[in-house]
BAROKOL-523324 format. One line per field, with one value per residue (C-alpha): x, y, z. Coordinates in steps of 0.2 Angstrom, whole numbers, plus 2048, in hexadecimal, padded with zeros to 3 digits. Layout:
<gulos>
X <- (X_...)
Y <- (Y_...)
Z <- (Z_...)
</gulos>
This chain:
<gulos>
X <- (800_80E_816_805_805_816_815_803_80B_818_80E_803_813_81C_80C_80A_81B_81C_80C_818_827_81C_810_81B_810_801_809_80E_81E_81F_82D_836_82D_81A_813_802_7F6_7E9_7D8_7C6_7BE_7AF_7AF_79D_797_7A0_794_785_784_787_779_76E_76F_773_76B_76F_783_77F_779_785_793_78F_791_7A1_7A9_7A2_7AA_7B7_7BD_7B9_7C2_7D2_7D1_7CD_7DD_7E9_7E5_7E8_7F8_7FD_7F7_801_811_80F_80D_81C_827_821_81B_826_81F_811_80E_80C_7FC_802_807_80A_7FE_806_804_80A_80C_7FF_7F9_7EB_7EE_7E6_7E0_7E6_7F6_7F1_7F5_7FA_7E9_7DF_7EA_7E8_7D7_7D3_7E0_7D9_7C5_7C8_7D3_7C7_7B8_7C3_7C8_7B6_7AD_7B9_7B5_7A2_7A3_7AD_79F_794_79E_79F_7B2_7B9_7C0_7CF_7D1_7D1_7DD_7EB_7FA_808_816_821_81A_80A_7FB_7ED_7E1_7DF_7D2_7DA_7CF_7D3_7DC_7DB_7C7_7C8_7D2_7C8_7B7_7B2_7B6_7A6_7A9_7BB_7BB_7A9_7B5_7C4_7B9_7B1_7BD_7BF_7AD_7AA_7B7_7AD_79E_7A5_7AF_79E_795_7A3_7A3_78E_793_7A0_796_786_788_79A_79E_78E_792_7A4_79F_792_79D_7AA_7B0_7C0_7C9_7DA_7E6_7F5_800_805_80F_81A_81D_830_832_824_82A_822_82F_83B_831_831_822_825_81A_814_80D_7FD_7F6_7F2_7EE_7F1_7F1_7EA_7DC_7DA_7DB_7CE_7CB_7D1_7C0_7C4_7D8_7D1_7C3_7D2_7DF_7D1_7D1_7E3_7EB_7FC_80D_803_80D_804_807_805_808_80A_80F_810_81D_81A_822_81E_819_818_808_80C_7FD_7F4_7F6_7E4_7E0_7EF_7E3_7E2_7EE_7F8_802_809_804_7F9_7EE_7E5_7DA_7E4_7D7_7C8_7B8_7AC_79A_789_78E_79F_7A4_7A2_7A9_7B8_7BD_7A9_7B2_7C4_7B8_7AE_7BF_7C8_7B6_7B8_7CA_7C9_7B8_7C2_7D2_7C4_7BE_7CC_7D7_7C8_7C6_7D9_7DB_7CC_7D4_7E5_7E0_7D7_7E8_7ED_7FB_803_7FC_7F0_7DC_7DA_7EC_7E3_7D2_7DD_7E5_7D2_7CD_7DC_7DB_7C8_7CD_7DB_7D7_7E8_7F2_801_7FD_7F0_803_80B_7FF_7FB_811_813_804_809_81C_813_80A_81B_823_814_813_826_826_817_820_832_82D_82A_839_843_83B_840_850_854_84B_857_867_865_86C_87D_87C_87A_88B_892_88A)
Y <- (800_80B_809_80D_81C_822_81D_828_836_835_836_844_84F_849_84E_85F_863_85F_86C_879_875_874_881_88D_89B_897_899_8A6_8A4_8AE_8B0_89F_893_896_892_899_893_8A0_89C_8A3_893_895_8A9_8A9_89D_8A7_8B6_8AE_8A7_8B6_8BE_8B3_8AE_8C1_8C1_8AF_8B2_8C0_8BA_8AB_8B7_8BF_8AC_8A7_8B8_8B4_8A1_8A7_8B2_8A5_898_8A3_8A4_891_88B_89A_893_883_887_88F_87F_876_87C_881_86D_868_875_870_85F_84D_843_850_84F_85C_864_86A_85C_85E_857_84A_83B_82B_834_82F_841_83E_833_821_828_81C_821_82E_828_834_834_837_847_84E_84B_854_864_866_865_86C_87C_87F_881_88B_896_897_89E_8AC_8B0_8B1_8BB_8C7_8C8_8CB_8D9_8E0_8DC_8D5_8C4_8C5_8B5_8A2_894_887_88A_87F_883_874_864_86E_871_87D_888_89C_8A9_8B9_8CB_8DE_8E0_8F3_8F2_8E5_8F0_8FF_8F4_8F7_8EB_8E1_8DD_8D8_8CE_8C3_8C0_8BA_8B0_8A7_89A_894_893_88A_87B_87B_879_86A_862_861_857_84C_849_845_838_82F_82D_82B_823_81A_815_808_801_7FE_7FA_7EA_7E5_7DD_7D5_7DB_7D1_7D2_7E3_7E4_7F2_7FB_80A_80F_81F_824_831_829_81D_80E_80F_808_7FB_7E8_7ED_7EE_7F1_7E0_7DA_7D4_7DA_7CE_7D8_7EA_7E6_7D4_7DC_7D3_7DE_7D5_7E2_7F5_7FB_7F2_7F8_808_807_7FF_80D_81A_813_818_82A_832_82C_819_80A_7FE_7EE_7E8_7D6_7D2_7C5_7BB_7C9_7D4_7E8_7F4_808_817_81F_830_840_83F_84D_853_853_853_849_83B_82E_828_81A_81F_812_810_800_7F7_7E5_7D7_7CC_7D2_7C6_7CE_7CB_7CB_7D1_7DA_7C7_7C4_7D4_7D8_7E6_7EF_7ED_7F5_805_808_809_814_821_81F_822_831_838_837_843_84E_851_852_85F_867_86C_86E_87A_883_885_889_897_89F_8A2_8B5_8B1_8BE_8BD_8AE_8B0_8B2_8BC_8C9_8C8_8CB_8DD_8E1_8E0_8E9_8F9_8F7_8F8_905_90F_911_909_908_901_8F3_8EC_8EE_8E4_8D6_8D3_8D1_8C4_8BC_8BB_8B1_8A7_8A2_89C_892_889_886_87C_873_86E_86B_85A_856_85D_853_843_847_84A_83A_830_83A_839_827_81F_828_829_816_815_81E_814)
Z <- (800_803_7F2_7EA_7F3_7EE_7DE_7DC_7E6_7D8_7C8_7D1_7D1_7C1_7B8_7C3_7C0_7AD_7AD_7B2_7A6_796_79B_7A3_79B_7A5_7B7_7BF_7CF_7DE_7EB_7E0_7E7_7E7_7D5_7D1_7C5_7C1_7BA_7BA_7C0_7CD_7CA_7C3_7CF_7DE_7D7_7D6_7E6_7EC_7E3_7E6_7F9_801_812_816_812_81E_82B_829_827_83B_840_836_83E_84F_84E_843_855_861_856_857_869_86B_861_867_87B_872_86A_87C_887_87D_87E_88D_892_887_88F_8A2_8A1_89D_88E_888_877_86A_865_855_844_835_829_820_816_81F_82F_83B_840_84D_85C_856_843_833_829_820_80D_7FE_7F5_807_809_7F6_7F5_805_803_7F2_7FA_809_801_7F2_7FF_809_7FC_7F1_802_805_7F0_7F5_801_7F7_7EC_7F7_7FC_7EA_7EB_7DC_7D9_7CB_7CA_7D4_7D2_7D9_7E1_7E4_7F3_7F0_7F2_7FA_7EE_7F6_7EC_7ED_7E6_7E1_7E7_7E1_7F1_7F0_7F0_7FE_809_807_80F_820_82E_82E_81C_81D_82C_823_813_821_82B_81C_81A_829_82C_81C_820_832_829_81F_82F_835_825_824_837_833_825_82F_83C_837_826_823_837_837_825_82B_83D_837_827_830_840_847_852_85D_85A_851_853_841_84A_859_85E_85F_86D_87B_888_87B_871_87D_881_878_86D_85B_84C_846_858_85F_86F_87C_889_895_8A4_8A6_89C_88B_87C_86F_861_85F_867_878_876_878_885_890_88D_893_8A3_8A8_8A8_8A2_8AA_8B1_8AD_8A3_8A2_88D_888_874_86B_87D_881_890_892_89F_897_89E_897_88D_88E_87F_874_872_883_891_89D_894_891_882_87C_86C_861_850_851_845_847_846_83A_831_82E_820_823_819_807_80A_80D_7FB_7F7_801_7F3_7F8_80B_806_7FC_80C_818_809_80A_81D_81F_812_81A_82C_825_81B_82C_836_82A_826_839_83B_82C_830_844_83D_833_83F_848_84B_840_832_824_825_826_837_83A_82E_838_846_83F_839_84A_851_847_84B_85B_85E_84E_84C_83D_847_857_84C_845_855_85E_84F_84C_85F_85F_84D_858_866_858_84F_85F_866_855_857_869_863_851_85B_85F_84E_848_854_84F_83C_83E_84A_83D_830_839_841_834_836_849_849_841_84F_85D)
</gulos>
């Protein structure tokens, strides 16, 4: 599966990148790295909307700037918390990862695989985008032009406004266009949340029966990794307790906190771990290892069409990162940082505020400076982990 993935990851940018060498004409760079492509797709559509649905936008548009602030004070005490717990507190774990295929971003979430991660980016950016295009419309401010960019390996999606008319809006206006992103990708965590749920969860919950738990992945900077448990294992038990499908694994795990030591038997092989905090909430505890069951029995007519079974975990796993970067980009962006979405509702507000142009940039650099070093505690554990598993290699000539 990991070949697949590497082999579609590279066509998608052999054919993206011979785009830009026999079409040069057509894109546009900035800053040497960042690689526009400008189109008029959506433009129309982006105005008729507007046209046609003005109060509700509005009134909409009062809601998306109320979250849109609420949002950015939710993920900056976020951001704060934890840093402040990986600073103070042994074995916290960060509250900030990068989004990348086959790194296992969210405590006990699936790989995420190449073709999971384009196809959300491209949905959950192009939504993004086309809601601040409507709302400049509504506003009578012009949209030039929409399109794709590419930063790098990164692909993401941007409509272009006249920047001069945007700027010369009142605050209301401005902060509705800022705050429409964000608020669109909320809306959309939320409808993929209600088909994962409500719709894929109880296809895949009664097509199979899972039994036992293997472990696919070990954290390398928690207290496991020291421990005789390797990827490949089966669970026996935690604790004398016996671990008989993933469900139970994690019913047993809730019951202890950070920093116990748990007994964990696999593959007839007992270690003792120290339980890490987990990353989302510091009360809880966390082990630090993907699972996934150990055997799968289809039932009813998945039994006769184990390909059917493999489609519904494929919509299931892609529904799940739809859900959880569309949440996590629309949080991100609502940080008071530079030049991002909610780093420019935060300056609107600010020279709202002090009514002085001066002080508004005073104030939004100094909190865009606190931004930048949260983000850096909570990424330095990340960054460590790269560069052992870069340099380990080398070291282990040494050693």
């Amino acid at each position: 599966m990991v070949a697949v993935d590497l082999l579609l990851a590279g066509v998608f940018y052999f054919v993206l990148y011979s785009l830009y060498f026999l079409f040069p004409s057509k894109f546009h760079v900035q800053s040497k790295f960042i690689i526009l492509y400008r189109t008029k797709i959506g433009l129309r559509f982006m105005d008729k909307l507007a046209k046609s649905f003005p109060r509700v936008l509005k009134v909409l548009s009062y809601i998306s700037i109320s979250s849109g602030f609420l949002g950015m004070a939710f993920i900056f005490a976020y951001l704060f918390k934890g840093a402040y717990l990986l600073l103070v507190q042994p074995g916290a774990q960060p509250v900030l990862s990068p989004v990348l295929p086959g790194v296992a971003t969210v405590p006990g979430a699936p790989i995420l695989s190449f073709t999971h991660w384009i196809i959300s980016l491209l949905v959950i950016v192009v939504v993004h985008e086309f809601c601040h295009g409507i709302y400049c419309r509504l506003h009578n401010v012009p949209v030039k032009s929409s399109g794709f960019v590419f930063l790098g390996p990164l692909l993401g999606a941007f409509v272009e406004p006249d920047d001069k008319k945007f700027e010369k809006q009142k605050t209301y206006p401005q902060l509705s266009v800022l705050s429409a992103g964000a608020f669109a990708n909320f809306i959309f965590a939320g409808i993929f949340f209600f088909v994962l749920m409500f719709i894929l969860n109880p296809i895949v919950s009664h097509a199979a029966i899972q039994e036992g738990v293997q472990i696919t992945t070990i954290q390398s900077d928690l207290p496991i990794s020291q421990s005789h448990l390797r990827p490949g294992m089966v669970l026996d038990s935690i604790n004398n307790q016996t671990v008989s499908d993933p469900q139970i694994f994690v019913k047993i795990l809730r019951q202890y906190h950070p920093n116990e030591i748990i007994s964990i038997t696999a593959n007839n092989t007992t270690s003792l771990v120290r339980l890490a905090s987990n990353p989302a909430n510091s009360s809880l505890s966390y082990l630090g290892v993907g699972v996934t069951p150990a055997s799968v029995h289809l039932t009813g007519i998945f039994e006769r069409m184990p390909l059917l079974y493999s489609f519904f975990i494929w919509t299931y796993e892609l529904f799940f990162w739809l859900f959880t970067i569309s949440l996590g980009v629309g949080l991100f962006n609502l940080l008071p940082l530079g030049p991002i979405d909610g780093g420019k509702m935060f300056y609107v507000a600010s020279l709202w505020m002090f009514k002085k142009e001066q002080k508004a940039r005073q104030v939004w650099i100094f909190i865009s400076l606190v931004c930048l070093i949260l983000i850096g505690i909570n990424l330095f554990p990340h960054l460590l982990r790269l560069l052992s598993f870069l340099f380990h290699p080398i070291l282990a000539l040494f050693s």
